[in-house]
VOTORLUM-93765 format. One line per field, with one value per residue (C-alpha): residue number from 1; residue in three letters; x negated, y negated, z negated. Coordinates in Angstrom, 1 decimal. Layout:
VOTORLUM-93765
n	c(NUM, ...)
res	c(ALA, ...)
c1	c(X, ...)
c2	c(Y, ...)
c3	c(Z, ...)
END
This chain:
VOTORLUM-93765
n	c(1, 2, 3, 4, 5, 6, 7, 8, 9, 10, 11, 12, 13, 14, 15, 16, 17, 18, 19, 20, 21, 22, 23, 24, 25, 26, 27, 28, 29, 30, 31, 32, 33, 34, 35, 36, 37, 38, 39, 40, 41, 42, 43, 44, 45, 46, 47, 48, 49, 50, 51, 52, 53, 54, 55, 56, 57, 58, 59, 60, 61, 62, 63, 64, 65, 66, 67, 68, 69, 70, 71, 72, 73, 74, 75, 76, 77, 78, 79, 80, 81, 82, 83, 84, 85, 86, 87, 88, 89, 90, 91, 92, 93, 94, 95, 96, 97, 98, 99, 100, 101, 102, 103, 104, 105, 106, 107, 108, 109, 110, 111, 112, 113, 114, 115, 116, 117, 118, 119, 120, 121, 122, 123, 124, 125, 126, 127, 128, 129, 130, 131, 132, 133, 134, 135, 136, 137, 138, 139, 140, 141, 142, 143, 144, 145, 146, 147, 148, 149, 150, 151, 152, 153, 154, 155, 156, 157, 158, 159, 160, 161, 162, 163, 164, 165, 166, 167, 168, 169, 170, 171, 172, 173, 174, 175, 176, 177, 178, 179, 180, 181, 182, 183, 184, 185, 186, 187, 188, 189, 190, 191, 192, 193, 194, 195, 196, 197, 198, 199, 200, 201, 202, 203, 204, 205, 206, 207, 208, 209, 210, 211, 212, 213, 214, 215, 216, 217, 218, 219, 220, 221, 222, 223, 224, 225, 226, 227, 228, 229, 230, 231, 232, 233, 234, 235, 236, 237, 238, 239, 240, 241, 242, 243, 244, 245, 246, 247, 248, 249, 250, 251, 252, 253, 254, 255, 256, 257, 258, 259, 260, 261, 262, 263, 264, 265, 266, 267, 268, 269, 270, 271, 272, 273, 274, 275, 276, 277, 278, 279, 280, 281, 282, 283, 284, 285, 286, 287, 288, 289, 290, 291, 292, 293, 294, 295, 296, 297, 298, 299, 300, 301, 302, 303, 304, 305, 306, 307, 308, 309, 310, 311, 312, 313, 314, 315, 316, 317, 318, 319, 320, 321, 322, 323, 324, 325, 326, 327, 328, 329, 330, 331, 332, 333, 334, 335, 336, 337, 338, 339, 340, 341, 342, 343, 344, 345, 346, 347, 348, 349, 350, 351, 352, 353, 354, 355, 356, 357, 358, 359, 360, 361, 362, 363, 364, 365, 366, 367, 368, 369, 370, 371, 372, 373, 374, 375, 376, 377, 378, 379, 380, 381, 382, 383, 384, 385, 386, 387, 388, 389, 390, 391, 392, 393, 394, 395, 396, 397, 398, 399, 400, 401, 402, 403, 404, 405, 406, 407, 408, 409, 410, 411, 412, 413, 414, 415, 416, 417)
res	c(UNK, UNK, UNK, UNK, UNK, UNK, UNK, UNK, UNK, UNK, UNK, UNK, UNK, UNK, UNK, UNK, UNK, UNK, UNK, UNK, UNK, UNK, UNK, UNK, UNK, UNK, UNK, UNK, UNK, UNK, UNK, UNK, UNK, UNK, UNK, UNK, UNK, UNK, UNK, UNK, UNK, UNK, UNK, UNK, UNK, UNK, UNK, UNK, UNK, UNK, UNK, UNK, UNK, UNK, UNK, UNK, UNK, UNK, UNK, UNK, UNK, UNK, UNK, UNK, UNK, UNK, UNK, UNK, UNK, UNK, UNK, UNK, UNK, UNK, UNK, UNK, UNK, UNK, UNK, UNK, UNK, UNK, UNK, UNK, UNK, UNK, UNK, UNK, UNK, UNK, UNK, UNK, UNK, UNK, UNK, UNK, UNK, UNK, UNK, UNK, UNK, UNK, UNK, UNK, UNK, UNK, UNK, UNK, UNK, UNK, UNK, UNK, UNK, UNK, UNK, UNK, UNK, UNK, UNK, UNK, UNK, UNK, UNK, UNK, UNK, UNK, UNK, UNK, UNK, UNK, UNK, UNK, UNK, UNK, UNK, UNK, UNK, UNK, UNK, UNK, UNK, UNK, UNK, UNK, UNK, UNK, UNK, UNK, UNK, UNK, UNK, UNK, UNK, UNK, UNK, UNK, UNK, UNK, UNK, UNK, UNK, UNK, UNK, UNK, UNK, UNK, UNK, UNK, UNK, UNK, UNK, UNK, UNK, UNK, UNK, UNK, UNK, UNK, UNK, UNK, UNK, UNK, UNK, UNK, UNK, UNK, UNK, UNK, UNK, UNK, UNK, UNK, UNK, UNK, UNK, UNK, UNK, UNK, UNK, UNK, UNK, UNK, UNK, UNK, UNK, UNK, UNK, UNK, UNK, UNK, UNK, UNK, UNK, UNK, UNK, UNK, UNK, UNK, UNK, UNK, UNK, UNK, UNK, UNK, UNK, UNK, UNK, UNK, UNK, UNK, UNK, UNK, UNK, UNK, UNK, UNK, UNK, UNK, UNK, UNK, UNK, UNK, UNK, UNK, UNK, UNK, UNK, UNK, UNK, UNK, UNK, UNK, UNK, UNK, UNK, UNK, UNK, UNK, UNK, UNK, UNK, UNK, UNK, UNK, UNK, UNK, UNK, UNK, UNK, UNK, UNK, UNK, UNK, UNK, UNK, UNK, UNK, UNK, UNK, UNK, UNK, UNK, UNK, UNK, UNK, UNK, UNK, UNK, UNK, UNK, UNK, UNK, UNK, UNK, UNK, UNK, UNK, UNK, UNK, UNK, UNK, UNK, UNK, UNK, UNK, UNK, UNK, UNK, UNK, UNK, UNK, UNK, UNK, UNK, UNK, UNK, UNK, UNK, UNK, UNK, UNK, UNK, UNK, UNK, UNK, UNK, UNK, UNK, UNK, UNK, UNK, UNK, UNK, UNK, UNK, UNK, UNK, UNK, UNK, UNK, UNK, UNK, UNK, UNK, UNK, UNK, UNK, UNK, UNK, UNK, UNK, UNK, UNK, UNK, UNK, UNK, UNK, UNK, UNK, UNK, UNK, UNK, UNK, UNK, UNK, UNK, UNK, UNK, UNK, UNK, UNK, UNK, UNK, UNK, UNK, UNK, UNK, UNK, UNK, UNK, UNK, UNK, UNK, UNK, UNK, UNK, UNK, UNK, UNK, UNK, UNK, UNK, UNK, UNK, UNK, UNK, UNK, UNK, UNK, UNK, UNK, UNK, UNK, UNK, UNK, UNK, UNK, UNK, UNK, UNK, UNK, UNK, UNK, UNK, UNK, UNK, UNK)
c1	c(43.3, 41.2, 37.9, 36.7, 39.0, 36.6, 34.8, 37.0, 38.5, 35.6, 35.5, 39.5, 38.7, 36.1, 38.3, 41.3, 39.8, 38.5, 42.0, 43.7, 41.2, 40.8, 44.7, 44.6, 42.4, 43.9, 47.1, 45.9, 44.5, 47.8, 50.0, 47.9, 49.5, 52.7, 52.1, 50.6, 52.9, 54.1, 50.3, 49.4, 52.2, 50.9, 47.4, 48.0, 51.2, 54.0, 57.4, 60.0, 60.7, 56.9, 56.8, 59.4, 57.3, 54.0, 55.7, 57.3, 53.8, 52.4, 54.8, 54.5, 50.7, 50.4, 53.6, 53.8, 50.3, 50.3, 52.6, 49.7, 46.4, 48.5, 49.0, 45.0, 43.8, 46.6, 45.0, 41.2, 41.4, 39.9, 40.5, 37.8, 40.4, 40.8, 37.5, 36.9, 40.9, 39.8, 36.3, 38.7, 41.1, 37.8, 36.2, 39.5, 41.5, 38.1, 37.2, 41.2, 40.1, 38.5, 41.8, 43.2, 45.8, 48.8, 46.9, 43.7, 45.7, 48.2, 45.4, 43.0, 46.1, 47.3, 43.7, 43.4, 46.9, 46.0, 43.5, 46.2, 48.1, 45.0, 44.6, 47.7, 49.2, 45.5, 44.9, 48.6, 48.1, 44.7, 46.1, 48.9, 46.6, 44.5, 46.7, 49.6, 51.1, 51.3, 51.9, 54.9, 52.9, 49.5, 51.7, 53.2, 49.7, 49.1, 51.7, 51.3, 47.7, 48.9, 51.7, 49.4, 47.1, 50.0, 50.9, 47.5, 47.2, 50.5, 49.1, 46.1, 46.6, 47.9, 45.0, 42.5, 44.0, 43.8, 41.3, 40.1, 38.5, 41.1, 40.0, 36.6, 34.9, 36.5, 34.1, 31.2, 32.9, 33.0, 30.2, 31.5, 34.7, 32.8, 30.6, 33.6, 35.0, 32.1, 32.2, 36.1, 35.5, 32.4, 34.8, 37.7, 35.8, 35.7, 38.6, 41.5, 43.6, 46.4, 48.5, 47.8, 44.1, 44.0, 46.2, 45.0, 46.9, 50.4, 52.9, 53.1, 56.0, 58.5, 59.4, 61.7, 64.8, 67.7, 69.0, 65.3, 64.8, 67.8, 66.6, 63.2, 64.9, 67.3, 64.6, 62.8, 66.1, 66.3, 62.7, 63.2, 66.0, 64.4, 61.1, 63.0, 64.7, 61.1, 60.3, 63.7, 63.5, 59.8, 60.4, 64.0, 62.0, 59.9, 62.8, 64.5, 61.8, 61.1, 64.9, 65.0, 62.0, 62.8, 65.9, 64.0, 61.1, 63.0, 59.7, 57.1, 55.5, 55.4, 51.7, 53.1, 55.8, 54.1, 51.8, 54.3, 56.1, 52.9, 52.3, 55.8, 56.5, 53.0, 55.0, 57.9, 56.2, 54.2, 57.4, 58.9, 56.0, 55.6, 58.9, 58.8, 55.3, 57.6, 60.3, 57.7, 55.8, 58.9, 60.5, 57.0, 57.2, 60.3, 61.7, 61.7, 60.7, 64.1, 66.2, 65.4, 68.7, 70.5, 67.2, 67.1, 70.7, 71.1, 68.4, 69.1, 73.4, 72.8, 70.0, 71.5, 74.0, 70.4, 69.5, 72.6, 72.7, 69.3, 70.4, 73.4, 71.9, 69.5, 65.7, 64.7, 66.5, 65.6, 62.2, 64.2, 66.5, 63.5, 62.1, 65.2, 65.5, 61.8, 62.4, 65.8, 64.0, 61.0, 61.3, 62.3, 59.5, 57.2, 59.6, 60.5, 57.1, 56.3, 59.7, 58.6, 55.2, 56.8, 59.0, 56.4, 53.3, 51.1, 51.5, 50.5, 49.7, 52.8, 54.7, 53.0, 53.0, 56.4, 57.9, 55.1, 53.9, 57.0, 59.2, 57.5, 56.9, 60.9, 61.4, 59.8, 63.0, 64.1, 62.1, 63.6, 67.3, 67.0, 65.9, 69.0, 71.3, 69.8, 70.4, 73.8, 74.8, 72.9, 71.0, 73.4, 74.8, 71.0, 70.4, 73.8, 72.9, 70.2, 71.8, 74.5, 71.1, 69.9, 73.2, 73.6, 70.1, 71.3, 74.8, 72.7, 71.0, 74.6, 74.8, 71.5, 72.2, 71.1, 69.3, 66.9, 65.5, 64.7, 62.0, 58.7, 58.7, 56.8, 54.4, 51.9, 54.1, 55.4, 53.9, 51.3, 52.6)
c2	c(-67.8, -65.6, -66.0, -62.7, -62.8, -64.0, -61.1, -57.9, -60.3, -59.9, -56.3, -57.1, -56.4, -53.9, -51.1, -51.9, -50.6, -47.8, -46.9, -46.9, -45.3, -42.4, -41.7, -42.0, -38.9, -37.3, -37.3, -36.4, -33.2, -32.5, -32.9, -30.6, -28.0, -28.2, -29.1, -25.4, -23.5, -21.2, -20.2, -19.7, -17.3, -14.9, -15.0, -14.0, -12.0, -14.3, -13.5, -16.1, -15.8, -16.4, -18.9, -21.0, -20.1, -21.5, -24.4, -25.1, -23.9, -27.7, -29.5, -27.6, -27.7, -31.2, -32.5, -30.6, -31.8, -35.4, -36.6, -34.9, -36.5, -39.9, -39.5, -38.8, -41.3, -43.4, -42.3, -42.0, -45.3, -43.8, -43.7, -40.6, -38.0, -40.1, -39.3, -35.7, -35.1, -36.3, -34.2, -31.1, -30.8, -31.7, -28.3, -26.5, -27.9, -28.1, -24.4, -23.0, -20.9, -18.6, -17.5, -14.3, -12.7, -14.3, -14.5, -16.0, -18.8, -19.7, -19.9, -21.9, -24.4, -24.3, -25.4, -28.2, -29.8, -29.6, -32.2, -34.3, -34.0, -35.4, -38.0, -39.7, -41.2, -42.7, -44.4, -46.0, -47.4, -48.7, -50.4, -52.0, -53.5, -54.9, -58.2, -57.6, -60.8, -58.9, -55.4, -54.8, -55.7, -53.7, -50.5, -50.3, -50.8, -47.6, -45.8, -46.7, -46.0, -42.7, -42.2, -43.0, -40.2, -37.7, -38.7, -37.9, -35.0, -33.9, -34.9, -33.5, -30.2, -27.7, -28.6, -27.8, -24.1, -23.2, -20.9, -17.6, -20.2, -21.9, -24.6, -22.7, -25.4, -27.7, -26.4, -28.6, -31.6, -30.7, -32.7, -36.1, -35.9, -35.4, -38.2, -40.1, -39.4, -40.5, -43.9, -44.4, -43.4, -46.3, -49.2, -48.5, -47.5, -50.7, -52.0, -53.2, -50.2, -51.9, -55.3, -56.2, -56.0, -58.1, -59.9, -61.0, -64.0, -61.9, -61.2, -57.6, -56.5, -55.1, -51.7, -49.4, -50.2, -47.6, -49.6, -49.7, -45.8, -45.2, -47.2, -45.0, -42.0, -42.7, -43.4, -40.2, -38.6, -40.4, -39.6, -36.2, -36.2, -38.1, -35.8, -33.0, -34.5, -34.4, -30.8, -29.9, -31.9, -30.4, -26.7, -27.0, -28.9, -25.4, -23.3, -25.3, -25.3, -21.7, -20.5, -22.7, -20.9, -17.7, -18.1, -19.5, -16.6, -13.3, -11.6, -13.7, -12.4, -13.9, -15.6, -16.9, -18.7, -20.1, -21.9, -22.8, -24.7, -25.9, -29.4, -30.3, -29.4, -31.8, -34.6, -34.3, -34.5, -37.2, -39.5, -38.9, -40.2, -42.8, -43.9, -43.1, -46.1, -48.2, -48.2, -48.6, -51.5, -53.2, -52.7, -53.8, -57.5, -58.1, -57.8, -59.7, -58.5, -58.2, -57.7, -54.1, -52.6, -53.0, -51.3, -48.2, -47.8, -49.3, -47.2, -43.4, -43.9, -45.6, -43.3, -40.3, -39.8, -39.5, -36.4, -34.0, -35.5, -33.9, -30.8, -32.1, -34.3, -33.6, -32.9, -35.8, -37.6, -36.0, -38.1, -41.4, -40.0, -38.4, -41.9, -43.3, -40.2, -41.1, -44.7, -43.8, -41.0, -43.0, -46.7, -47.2, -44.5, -47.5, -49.6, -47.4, -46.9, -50.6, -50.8, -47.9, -49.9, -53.6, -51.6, -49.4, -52.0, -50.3, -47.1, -47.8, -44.4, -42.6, -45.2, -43.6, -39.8, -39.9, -41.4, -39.5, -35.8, -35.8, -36.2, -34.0, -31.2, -30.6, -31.3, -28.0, -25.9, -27.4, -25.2, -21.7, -23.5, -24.3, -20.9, -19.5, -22.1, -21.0, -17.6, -17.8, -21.4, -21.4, -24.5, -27.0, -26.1, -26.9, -30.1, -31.1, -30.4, -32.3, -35.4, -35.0, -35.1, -38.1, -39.6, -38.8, -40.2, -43.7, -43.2, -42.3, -45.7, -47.3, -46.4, -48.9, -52.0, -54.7, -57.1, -54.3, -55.1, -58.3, -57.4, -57.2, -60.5, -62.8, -65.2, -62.4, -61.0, -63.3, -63.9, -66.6, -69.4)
c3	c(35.7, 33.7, 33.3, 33.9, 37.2, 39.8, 38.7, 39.7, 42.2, 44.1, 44.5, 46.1, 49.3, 49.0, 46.6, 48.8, 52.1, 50.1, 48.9, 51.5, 53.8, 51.5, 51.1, 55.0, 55.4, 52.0, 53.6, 57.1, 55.6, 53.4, 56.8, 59.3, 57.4, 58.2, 61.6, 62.3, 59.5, 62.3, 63.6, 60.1, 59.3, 62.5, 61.4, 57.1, 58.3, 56.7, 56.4, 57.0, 53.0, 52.3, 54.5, 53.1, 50.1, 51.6, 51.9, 48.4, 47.1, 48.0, 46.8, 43.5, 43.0, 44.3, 42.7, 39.3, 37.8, 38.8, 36.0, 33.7, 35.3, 35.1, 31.3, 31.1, 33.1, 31.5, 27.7, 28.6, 30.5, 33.4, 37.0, 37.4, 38.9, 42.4, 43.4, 41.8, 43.5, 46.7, 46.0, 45.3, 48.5, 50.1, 49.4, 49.5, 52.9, 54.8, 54.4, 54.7, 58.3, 56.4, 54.7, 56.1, 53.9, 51.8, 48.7, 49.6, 52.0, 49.1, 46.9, 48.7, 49.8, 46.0, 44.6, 48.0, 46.4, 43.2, 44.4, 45.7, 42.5, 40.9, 43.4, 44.5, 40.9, 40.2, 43.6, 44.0, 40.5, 41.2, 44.5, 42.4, 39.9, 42.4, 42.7, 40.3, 42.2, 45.6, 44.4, 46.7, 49.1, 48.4, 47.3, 50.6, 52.5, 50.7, 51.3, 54.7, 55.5, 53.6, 56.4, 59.5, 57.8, 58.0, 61.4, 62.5, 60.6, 62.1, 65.8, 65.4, 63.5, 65.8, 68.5, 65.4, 65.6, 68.9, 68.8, 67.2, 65.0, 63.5, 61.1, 60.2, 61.8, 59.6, 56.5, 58.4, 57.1, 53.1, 52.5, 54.0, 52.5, 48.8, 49.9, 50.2, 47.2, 45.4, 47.1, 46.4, 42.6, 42.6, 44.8, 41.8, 38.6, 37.0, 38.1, 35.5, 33.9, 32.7, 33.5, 29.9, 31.0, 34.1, 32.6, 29.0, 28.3, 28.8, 26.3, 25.4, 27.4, 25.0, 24.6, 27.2, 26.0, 27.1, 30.5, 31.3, 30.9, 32.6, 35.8, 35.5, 35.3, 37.9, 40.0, 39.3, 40.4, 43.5, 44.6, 43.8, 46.1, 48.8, 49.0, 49.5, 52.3, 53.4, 53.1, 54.1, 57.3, 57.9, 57.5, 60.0, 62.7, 62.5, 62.3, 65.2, 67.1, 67.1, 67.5, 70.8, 72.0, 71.0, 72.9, 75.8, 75.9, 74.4, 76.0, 73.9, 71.0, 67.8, 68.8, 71.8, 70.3, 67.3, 70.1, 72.2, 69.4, 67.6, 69.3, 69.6, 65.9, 65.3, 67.3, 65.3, 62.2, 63.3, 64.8, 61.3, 59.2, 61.6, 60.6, 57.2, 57.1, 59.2, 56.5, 54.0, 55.3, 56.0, 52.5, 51.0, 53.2, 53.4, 49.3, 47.2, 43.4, 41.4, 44.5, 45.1, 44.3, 47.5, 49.9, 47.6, 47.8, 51.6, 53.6, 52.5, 52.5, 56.2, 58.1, 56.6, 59.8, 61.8, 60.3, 61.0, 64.4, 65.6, 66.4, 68.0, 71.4, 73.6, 72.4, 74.1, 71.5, 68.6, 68.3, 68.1, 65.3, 63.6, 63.0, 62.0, 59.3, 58.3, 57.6, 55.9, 53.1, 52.9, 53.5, 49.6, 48.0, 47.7, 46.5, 43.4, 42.8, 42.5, 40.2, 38.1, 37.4, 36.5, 34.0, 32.9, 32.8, 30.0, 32.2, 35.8, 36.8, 34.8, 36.6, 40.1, 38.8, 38.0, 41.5, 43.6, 42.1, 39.0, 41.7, 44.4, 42.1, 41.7, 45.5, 46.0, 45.8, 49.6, 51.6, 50.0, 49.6, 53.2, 54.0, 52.3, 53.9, 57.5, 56.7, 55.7, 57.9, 60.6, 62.0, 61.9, 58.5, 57.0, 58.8, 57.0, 53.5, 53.8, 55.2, 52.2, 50.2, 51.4, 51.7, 47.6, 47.1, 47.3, 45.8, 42.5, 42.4, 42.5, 38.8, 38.2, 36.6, 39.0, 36.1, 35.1, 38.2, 37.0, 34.2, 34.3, 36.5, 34.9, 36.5, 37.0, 39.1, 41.8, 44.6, 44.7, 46.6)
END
């Protein structure tokens, strides 16, 4: 053991609650959106189009910019932009009531994911290099707390609209969520950057070879795929949603459906990214390092049926199939990022950017491409594209080669018996 271990060992416990409490309320701020989409389109005027817009918007803004905050905090040595991101969507998600046109909401929203963007690759790294020996492990505890956040975001959300108000109140809590930010950025500043840092008596891993770019990159693909599942599945539960009562209430105004659906869409939401944490808790346990291959191809090829079977049975069954979708998108996210970091060890929060904002970023065409495909398919024509997606999201990761998956796994990286 190191001799400067017992040192940043002790601050284990500490920055881990840290972590994952801060992604838990970063993530339950990111999901109240899209829990009360359909009341926000009544009160800046949306059009379906913008809408769809609205929603590709956060996956661009969040997605697009993490790749680049990885490569700084990967250059400077830093882990500085988890707490000033976190500080960001703070000011920006906590004062969105006060947005009341198209331009002011999708520029408030923009800036509140750009905060995201700045804080997801940091904090996933950070949690990894906590205990490089359980980093399946601690990068699924993150990705779940970040999951229950969304589920609570998603719960919560439309009740936090109810009113005239909207979120306005929401701008009394700005201050506690910089104050947590700062004490996030002091639990993780010192932490180790880099495996070759916690781990000083380590070889220098060799360079990316080409069978070890191509499993990165085919993982980049996959993710890309699999978050736009995501947003895909999201914006239809909307569209669904408000089609049924539509058809239900021809007399209600646009108002009166948007709060009709509001809390059901929230449930949804919620039931998915409850899944989506159970899938990645579970891959997280029960893997073990070098036998990835067969989860990231296994999950998305067999939950993908779930998906274009929702609009098919009864609503009351669509919660139990939206849980099995969420754990068949999601389950293996974690488990590429902790791949992408054991083949990318001197770049820990690349490794993150890439499989969480790189990928996001591109994933923000689903929402207009579903648009088009409701348009011109209908319903049921949308939900099956994006169960092909998902479906073609684990085919991809058929072309890996299997011992790829074995590098990177030195003693560091085992689990401590």
């Amino acid at each position: 053991m190191p001799a400067d271990q017992p040192r940043w060992m002790s601050q284990f416990a500490l920055a881990a609650f840290w972590i994952a409490s801060s992604h838990l309320l970063v993530d339950a701020c990111a999901n109240a959106i899209p829990a009360v989409q359909g009341q926000l389109e009544v009160r800046c005027g949306l059009t379906p189009l913008e809408s769809a817009w609205f929603a590709a918007i956060g996956a661009l803004a969040s997605g697009l910019c993490q790749p680049l905050f990885a490569w700084l905090s990967d250059r400077l040595n830093t882990r500085l932009f988890a707490g000033l991101g976190m500080a960001c969507l703070s000011l920006c998600f906590c004062n969105l009531g006060y947005a009341r046109s198209p331009m002011t909401l999708f520029a408030i929203y923009g800036v509140g994911m750009l905060g995201v963007a700045m804080y997801h690759p940091i904090a996933a790294a950070s949690m990894g290099q906590l205990l490089p020996g359980r980093r399946a492990a601690l990068v699924s505890l993150f990705f779940v707390s970040g999951m229950a956040g969304s589920a609570l975001g998603a719960l919560g959300g439309p009740y936090l609209a109810d009113s005239d108000d909207g979120f306005a109140w929401l701008s009394r809590m700005t201050v506690p969520g910089i104050v947590v930010a700062w004490i996030l950025h002091l639990a993780i500043a010192k932490l180790p950057h880099r495996a070759a840092e916690s781990e000083p008596g380590r070889a220098r891993p060799e360079l990316l070879d080409n069978k070890r770019w191509l499993v990165v990159v085919l993982l980049y693909f996959s993710s890309v795929m699999k978050f736009a599942v995501n947003l895909a599945l999201f914006y239809l539960y909307l569209r669904w949603l408000t089609q049924d009562a539509t058809g239900l209430h021809p007399d209600w105004n646009d108002q009166q459906v948007s709060d009709y659906v509001a809390p059901t869409l929230g449930q949804l939401i919620a039931v998915t990214q409850f899944g989506m944490g159970l899938g990645g808790i579970g891959s997280g346990l029960l893997l073990r390092p070098g036998r990835e291959k067969w989860a990231l191809v296994g999950l998305p090829c067999c939950f993908a049926p779930m998906i274009v079977s929702i609009p098919l049975v009864p609503f009351s069954w669509a919660y139990p199939l939206s849980l099995l979708a969420g754990i068949g998108f999601a389950g293996s996210i974690p488990v590429s990022i902790t791949v992408a970091q054991r083949l990318m060890p001197d770049h820990p929060s690349m490794a993150s950017g890439l499989m969480l904002g790189g990928a996001w970023s591109l994933a923000m065409v689903a929402p207009p491409v579903t648009q088009v495909l409701l348009d011109f398919g209908g319903i049921q024509v949308a939900f099956l594209a994006t169960s092909f997606l998902l479906l073609a999201s684990g085919l991809l990761l058929t072309l890996a080669p299997g011992r790829i998956f074995q590098l990177g796994l030195g003693l560091a990286d085992r689990p401590h018996g």
